[in-house]
BARO-503855 format. One record per atom (N, C-alpha, C): x, z, y. Coordinates in steps of 0.02 Angstrom, whole numbers, plus 50000, padded with zeros to 5 digits. Layout:
N
XZY
...
END
This chain:
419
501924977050927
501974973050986
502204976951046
502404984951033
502574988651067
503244986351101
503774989251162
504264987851178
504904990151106
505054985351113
505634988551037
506174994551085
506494998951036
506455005251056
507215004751037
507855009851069
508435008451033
508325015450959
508715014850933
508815016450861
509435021350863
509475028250864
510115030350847
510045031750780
510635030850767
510905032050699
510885039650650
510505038450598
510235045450578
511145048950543
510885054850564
511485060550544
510985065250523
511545070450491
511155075650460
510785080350517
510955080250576
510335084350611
509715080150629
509835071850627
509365068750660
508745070750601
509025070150525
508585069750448
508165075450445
507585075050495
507045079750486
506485076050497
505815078850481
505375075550474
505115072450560
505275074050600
505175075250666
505505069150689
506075065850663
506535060650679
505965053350650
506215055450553
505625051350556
504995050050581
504575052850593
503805053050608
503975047950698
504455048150730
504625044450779
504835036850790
505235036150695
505625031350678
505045027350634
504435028150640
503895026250550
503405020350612
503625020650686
503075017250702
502895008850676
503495007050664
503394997850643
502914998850569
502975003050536
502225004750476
501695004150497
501475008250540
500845008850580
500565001550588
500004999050542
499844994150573
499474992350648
499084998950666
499064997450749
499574996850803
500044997950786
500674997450815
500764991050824
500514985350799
500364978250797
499934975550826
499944974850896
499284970750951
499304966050959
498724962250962
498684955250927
499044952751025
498994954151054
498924952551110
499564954851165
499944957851124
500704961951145
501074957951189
501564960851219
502104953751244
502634951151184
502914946851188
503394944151139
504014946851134
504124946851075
504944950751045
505234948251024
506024947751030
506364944950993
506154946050919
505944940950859
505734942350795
506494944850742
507124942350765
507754944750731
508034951350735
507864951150807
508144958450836
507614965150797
506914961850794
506474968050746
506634970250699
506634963850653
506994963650589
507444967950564
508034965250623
508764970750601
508514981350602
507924979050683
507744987550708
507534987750629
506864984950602
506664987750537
506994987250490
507604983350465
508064984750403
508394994350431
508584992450478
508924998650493
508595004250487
508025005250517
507665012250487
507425011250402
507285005250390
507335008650326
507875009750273
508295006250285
509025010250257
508955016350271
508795019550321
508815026150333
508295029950279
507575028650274
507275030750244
507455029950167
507755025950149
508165025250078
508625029950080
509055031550100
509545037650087
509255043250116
508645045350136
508375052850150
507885054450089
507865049850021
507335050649972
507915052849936
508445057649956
508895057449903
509085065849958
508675067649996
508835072950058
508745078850000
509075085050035
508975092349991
508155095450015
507895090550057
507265095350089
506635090350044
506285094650023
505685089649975
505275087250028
504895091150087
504635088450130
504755080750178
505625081250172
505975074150195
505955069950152
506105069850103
506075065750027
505345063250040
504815065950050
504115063150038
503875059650112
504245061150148
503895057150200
504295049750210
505085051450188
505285046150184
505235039050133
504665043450081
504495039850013
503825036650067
503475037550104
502735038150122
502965031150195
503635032950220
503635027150253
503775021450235
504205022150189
504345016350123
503725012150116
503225017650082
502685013650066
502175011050116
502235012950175
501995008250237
502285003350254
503045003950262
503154997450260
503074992250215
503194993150161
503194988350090
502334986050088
502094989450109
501124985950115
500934983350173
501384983450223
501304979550280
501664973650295
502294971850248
502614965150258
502904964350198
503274958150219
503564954050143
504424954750151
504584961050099
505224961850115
505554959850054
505454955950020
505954953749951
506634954649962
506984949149998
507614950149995
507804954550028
507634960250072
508024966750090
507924972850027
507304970849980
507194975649924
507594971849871
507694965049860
508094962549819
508944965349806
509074967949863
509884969649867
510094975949862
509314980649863
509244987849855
508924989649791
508604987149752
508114988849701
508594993749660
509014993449630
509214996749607
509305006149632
509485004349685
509485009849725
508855012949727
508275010049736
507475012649768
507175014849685
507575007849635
507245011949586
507515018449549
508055020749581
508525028649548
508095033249613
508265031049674
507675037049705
507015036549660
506655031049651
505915033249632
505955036649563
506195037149540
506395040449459
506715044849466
507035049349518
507375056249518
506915059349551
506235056249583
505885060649630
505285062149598
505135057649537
504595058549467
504895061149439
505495063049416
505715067349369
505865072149381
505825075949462
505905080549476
505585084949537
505295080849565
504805082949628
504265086549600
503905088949646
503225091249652
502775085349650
502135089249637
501335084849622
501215079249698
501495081549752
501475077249804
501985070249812
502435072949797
503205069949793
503195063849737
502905065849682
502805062949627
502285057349624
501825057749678
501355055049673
501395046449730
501805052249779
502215046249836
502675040449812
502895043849767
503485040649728
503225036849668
502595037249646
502245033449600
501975027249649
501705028849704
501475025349729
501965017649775
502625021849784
503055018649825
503425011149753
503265015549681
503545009249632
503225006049627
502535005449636
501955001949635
502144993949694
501994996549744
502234993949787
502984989149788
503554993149747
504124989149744
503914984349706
503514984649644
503454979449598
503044974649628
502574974949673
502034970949716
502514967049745
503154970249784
503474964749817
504024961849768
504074964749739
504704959949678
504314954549632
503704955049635
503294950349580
503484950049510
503494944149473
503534943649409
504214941049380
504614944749364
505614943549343
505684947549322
506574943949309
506944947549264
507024954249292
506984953449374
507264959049415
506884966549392
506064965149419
505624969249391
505434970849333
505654966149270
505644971249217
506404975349187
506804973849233
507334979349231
507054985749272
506554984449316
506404990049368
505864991649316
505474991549272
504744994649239
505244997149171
506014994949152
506084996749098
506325005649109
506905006749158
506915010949180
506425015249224
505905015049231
505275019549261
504825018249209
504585012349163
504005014949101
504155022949083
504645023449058
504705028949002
504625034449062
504605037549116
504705041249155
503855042149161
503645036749174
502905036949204
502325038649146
502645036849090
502375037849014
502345045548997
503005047149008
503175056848999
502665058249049
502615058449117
502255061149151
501525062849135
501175055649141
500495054349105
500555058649054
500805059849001
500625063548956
500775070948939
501275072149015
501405078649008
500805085049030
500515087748968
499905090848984
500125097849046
500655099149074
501015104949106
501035100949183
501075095049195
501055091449258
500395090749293
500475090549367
499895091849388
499365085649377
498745086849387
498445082649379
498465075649425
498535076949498
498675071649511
499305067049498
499765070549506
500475067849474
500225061249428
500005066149384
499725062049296
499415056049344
498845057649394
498345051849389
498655046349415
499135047349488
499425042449524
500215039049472
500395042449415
500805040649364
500335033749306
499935035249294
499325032449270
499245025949311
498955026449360
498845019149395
499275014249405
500075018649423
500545014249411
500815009649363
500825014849306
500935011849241
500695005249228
499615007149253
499424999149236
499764992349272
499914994249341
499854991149392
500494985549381
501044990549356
501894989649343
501614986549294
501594988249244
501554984549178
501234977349170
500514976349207
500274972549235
500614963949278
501024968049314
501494964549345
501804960149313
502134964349279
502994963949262
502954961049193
502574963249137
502894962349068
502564957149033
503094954449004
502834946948970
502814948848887
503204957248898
503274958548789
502814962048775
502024957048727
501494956548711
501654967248687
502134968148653
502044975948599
502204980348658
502684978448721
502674984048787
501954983448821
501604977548811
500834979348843
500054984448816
500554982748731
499694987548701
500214992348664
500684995148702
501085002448686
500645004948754
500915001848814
500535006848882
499865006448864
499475000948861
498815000648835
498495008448797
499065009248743
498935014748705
498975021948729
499465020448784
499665028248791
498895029948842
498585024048893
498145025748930
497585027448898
497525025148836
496785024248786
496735033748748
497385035148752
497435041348717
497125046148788
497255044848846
497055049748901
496195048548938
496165041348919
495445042748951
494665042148891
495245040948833
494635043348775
494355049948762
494815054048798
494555061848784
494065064148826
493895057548860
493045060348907
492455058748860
492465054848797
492045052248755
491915060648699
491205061248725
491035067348712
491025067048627
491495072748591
491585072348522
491005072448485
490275074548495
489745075448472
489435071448478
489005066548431
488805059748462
487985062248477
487645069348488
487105070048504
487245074248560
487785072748604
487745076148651
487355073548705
487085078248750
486675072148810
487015068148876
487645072248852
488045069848926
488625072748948
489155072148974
489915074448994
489865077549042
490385085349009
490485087949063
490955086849115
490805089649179
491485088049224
491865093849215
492755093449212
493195093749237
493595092449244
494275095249267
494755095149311
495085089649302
494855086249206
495335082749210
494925072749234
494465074749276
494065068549268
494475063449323
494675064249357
494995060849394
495385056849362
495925060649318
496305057049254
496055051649223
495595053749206
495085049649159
494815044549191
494885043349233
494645041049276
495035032949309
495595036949310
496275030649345
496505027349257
496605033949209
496805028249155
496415022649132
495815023549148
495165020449111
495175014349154
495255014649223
495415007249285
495865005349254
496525007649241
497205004649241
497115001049148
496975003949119
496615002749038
496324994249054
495894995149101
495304990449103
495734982949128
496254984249196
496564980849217
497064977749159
497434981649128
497764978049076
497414974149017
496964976549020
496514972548966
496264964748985
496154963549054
496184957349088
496764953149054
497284952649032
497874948849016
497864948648942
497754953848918
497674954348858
497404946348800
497614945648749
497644939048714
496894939348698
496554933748653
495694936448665
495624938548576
496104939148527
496034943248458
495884950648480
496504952748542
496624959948566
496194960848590
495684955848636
495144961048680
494364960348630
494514957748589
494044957048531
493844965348494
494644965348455
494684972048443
494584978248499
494604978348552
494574983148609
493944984348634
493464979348618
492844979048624
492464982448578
492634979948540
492304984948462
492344990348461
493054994548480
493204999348468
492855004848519
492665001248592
492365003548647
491725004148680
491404996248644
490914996048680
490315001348677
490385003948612
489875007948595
489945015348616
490565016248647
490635024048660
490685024648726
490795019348768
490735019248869
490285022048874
489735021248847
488855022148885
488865029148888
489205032648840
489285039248830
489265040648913
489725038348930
490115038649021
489755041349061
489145037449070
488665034849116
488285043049141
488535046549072
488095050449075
488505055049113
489025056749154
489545061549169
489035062749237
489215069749255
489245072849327
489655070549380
489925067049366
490385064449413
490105055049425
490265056149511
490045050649503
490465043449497
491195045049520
491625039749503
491745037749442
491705041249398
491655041449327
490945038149286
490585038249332
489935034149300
490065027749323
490365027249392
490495021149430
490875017549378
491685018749375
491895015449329
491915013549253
491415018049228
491225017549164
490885009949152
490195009449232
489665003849226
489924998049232
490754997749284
491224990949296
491584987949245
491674994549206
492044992549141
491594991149076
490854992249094
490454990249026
490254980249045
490284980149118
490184974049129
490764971649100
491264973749136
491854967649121
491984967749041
491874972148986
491764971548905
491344966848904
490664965748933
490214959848895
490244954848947
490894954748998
490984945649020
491344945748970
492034948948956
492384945848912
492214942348840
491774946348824
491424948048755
490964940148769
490694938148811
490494932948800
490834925048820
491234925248836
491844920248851
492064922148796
492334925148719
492574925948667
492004924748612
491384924648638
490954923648577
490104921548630
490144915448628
489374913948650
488734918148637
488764916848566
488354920148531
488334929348534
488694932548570
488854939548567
488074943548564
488054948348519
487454952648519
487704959848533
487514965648547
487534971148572
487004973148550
487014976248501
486344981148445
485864985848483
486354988248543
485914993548586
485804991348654
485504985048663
485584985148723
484824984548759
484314987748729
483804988748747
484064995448780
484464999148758
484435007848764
485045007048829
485355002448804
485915001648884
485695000248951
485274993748938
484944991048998
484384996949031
484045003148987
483635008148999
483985011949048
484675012549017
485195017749035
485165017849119
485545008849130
485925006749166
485245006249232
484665005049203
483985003649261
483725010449293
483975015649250
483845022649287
484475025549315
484915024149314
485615023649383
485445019149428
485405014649418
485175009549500
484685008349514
484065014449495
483475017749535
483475025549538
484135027649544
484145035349548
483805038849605
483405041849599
483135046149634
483295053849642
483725056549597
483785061349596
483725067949670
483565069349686
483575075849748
484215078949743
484315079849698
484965086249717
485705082749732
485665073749722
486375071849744
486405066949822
486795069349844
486925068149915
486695058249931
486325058149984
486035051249979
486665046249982
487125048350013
487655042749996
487825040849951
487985046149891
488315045249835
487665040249795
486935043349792
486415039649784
486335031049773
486335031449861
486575022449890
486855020049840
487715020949856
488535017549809
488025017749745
487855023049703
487585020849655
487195015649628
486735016049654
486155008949664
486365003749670
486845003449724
487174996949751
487644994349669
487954998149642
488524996449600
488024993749534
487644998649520
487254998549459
486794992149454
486564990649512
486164985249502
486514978049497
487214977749516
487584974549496
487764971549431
488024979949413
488044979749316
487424978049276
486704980549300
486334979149255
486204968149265
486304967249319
486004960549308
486674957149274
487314959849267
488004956349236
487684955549157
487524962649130
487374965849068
486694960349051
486314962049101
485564957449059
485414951249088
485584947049109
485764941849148
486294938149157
486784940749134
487464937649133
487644932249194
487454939049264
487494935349333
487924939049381
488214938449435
488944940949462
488924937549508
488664945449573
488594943549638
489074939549673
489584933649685
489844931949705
490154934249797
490684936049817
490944938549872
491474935349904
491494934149961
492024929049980
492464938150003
493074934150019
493544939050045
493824932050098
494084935750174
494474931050221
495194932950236
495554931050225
496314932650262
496554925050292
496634926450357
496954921150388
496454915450398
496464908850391
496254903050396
496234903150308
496144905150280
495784906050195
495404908650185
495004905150115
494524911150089
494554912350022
494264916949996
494424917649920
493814920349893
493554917049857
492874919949820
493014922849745
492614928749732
492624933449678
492194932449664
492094930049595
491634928749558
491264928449482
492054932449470
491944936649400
491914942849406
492024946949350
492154956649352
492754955549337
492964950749316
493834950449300
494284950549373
494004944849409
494454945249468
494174952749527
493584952449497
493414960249565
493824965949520
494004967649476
494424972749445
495034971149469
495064965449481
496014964249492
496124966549562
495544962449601
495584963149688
495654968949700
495004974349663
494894981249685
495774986149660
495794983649627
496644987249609
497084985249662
497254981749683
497724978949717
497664980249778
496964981349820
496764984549846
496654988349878
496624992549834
496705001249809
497385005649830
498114998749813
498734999949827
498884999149885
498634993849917
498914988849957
498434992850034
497914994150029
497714995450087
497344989650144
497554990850196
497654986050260
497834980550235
498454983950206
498724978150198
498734970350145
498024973450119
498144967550065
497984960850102
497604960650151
497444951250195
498174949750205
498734951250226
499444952750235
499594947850176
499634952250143
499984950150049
499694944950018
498964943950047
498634939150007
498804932050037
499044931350124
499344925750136
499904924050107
500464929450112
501054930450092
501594930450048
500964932949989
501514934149933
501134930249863
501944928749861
501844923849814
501664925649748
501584933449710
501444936149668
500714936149657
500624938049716
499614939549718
499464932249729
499574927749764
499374921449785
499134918049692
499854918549661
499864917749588
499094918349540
499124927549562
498474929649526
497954928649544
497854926749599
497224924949621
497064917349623
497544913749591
497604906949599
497544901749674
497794902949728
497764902349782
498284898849788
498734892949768
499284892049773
500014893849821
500304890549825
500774892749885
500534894549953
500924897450009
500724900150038
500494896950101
500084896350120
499914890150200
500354890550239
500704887250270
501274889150314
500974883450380
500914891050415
500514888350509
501194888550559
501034883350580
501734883250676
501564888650701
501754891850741
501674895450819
501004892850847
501014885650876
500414881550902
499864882250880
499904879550781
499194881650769
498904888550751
499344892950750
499004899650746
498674900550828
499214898650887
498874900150922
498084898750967
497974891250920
497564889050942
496914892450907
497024896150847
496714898750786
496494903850829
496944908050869
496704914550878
496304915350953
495684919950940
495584919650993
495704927951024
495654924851113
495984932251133
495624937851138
495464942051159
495044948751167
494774947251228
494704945651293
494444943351322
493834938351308
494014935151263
493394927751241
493024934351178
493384937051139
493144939451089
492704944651117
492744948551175
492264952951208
491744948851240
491754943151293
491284937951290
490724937151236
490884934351177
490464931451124
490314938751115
490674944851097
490374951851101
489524952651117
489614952551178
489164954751215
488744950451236
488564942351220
488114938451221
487804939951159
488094939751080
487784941951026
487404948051033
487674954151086
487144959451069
486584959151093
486824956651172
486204954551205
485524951151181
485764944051155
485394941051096
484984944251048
485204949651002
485164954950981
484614957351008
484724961351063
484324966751082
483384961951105
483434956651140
483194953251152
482654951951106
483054950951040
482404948250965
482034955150951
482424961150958
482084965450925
481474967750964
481814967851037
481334970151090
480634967351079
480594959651062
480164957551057
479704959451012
480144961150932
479694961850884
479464969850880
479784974050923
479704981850957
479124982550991
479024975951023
478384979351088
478014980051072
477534984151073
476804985551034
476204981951066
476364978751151
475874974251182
475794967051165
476384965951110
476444956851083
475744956251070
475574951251058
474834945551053
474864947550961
474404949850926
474564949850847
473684948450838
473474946150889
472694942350865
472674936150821
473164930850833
473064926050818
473104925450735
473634934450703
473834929250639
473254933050591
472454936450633
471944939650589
471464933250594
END
């Protein structure tokens, strides 16, 4: 809502990171005040096609540091608005940068650039277009993931994509449980080979293990219900292993993904039994009453909070329900299926997912939200209120506030009557 700014035209002295970092402000979502003066909306447009043309031909610069920031504004913009048809007329182009900068960048570079295809496929949705864009980057993102010589994060942010792209994009049942496979081969190797072991060790590579096992879980959502039949079987009995890791994101997602096995598992079979689930539910009731001393009370909390979740999914077959708000909508979560989807998308999307969730017609899709509400000028403005009124109601609520507590604070209140 800032004053729009003029634009010179990048040359090779302007192409330093210093140019960009000047040129990245329309990303910035604070750069957006609800309360700004008015801009021409065409004239922005053209300012933002134009810098990012620019940032499209500097992901192709001799300096890796320029290459990654110009990959990094990419992906601010692309999570902050709906650019189809300016990515529609470039894809080709964005998808040879994002695949020369995974096939040859550094662990940072690689990871920007995982993240920036992610994103292209978010705004391209479900076509012919995008699975020309996942056919040429699967096999890239596949080598990576499995290249044991690549850094770890590389691998992990290669990993999430994979699910995310694949997810998206592919309608050919044998390209879904090929990626399926390649992720199942990377986060099975946390399933401790000894079945009397007491528990997993951490390292380096848990993070890994970590994103394939989300992105695993996410594709398994689509999956036909013979396939998640078999995937269940093959799994359910070796997650719990998980629970037991030093790490705590790794216990986290182990407990999201044992829920979302026995929703599925029971939407595929009423009758579903689980042989151990006296020893699971044991498991799962001493994580979401952890007491432990030696781990930091936050991590503690998240724990409790998550676990007690899973155990009442697991022995109760109940699912805290959560609204989410974007705009004049709401959207309630109310499986582990759709909180796995939300939390991914998420995860990508940032800020920006209330954005996307009005917006785009891809996510609108998956979340079953139909087309997109389309508001006048008038009634948004009548919708919104200003910062002025919004500091008002502010500060009567705290007041209010302070008021109740004071009361139930004073130690001189009357408390004869209730002996």
């Amino acid at each position: 809502g800032g004053q729009p700014r003029n634009v010179q035209p990048f040359s090779d002295e302007d192409a330093s990171i210093e140019t960009m970092s000047h040129c990245s402000g329309f990303s910035d979502p604070a750069s957006f005040t609800e309360d700004g003066p008015e801009v021409d909306e065409e004239a922005t447009q053209e300012d933002l096609e134009y810098k990012l043309k620019g940032f499209i031909d500097l992901t192709l610069d001799k300096s890796a540091k320029t290459r990654q920031a110009a990959l990094e504004s990419l992906k601010s913009a692309f999570s902050s608005k709906i650019l189809y048809e300016f990515i529609m007329e470039r894809r080709m182009t964005l998808t040879d940068s994002i695949e020369r900068c995974i096939k040859k960048g550094k662990s940072d570079e690689q990871c920007a650039a995982a993240g920036l295809a992610c994103l292209l496929c978010v705004q391209m949705g479900s076509g012919i277009e995008s699975e020309e864009i996942f056919k040429t980057l699967g096999p890239v993102l596949k080598k990576i993931v499995c290249d044991g010589t690549a850094s770890i994060q590389a691998r992990q942010a290669c990993a999430t994509c994979l699910g995310i792209c694949c997810f998206i994009v592919t309608d050919d049942i044998t390209e879904l449980y090929s990626t399926m496979e390649c992720l199942e081969n990377i986060f099975t190797k946390a399933y401790p080979r000894d079945r009397d072991a007491n528990g997993v060790s951490s390292t380096h590579n848990t993070v890994l293990h970590i994103s394939a096992l989300l992105a695993w879980t996410l594709l398994l959502t689509i999956c036909p219900m013979n396939e998640v039949k078999k995937k269940i079987e093959m799994h359910l009995h070796k997650l719990p292993s998980l629970l037991s890791c030093d790490d705590l994101n790794m216990r986290i997602a182990a407990g999201e993904t044992l829920a979302l096995l026995f929703e599925l598992a029971r939407e595929t079979d009423a009758d579903f039994f689980y042989e151990d689930m006296e020893l699971l539910t044991e498991k799962l009731r001493a994580l979401a009453t952890d007491g432990n001393k030696h781990r930091a009370k936050v991590d503690k909390r998240k724990q409790r909070s998550v676990f007690r979740d899973v155990l009442r999914a697991v022995e109760e077959r109940d699912f805290p329900t959560e609204m989410v708000k974007f705009g004049p909508e709401r959207m309630y979560i109310d499986c582990w299926v759709k909180k796995q989807t939300y939390d991914t998308f998420k995860e990508i999307l940032g800020s920006g997912m209330q954005y996307h969730l009005q917006s785009n017609d891809f996510l609108r899709n998956v979340f079953e939200l139909g087309p997109p509400v389309m508001l006048d000028a008038a009634a948004l403005k009548t919708m919104k209120i200003s910062r002025f009124e919004r500091h008002l109601y502010n500060s009567a609520a705290f007041k209010a506030r302070t008021k109740a507590r004071s009361k139930c604070r004073d130690k001189r209140a009357d408390v004869g009557e209730f002996f």
